[in-house]
N, C-alpha and C positions, 0 to 999 in steps of 0.2 A: 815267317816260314821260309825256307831256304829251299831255294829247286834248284837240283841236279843236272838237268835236263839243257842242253844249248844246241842249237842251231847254227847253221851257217847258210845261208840262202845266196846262191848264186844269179848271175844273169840278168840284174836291178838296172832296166836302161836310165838313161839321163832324166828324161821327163817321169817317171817314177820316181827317182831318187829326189827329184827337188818337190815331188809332190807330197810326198811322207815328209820331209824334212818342214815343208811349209805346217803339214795337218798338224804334226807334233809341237813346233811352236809355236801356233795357235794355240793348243792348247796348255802350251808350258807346259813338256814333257819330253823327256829325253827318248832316243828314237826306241829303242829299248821298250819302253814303258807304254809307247803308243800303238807299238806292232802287236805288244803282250794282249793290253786291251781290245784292241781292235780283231785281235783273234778269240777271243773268247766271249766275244759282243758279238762276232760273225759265225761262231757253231753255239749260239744261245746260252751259254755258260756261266753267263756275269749276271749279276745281279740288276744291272743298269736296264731300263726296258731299250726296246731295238730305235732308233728316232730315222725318219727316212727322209729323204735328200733328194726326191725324183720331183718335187714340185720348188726345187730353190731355186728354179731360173726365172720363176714370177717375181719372185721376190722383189720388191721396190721396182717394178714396172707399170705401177699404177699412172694414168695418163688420165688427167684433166679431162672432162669431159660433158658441156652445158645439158646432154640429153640424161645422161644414165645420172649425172648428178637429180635432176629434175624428178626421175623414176627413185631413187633412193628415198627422197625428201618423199613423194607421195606415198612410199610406203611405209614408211614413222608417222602419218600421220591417224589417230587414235578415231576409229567412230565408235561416237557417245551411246547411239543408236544400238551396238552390239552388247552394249556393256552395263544396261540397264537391267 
């Protein structure tokens, strides 16, 4: 399908510009194609469900740890007792 429709978006500082150009190549997508998506993912439009990004700074912050390791381990542990 063919749109008629083009934009021109002014005002795009530097650390914006390198930040779409990054997102896009992440995703091997031309900037075009990421702005398109990303606008229609952003007024609910697309088909894709919405994925959210405010808990990605945990991400691979997991730190070692003898106590909460110990508390894990005691809670996988199965009583035979409940399950009779």
């Amino acid at each position: 399908m063919k749109y008629s429709k083009q934009y021109t978006i002014r005002g795009i500082n530097e650390s914006l510009d390198k930040q779409i150009k990054k997102l896009a190549h992440k995703k091997a997508q031309s900037l075009n194609t990421w702005v398109l998506e990303t606008l229609t993912r952003s007024l609910g439009l697309g088909e894709e469900e919405c994925r959210y990004h405010d808990l990605d700074y945990l991400s691979g912050q997991w730190i070692e740890d003898k106590a909460i390791l110990k508390a894990l381990a005691e809670q996988h542990q199965i009583d035979e007792e409940l399950w009779k």
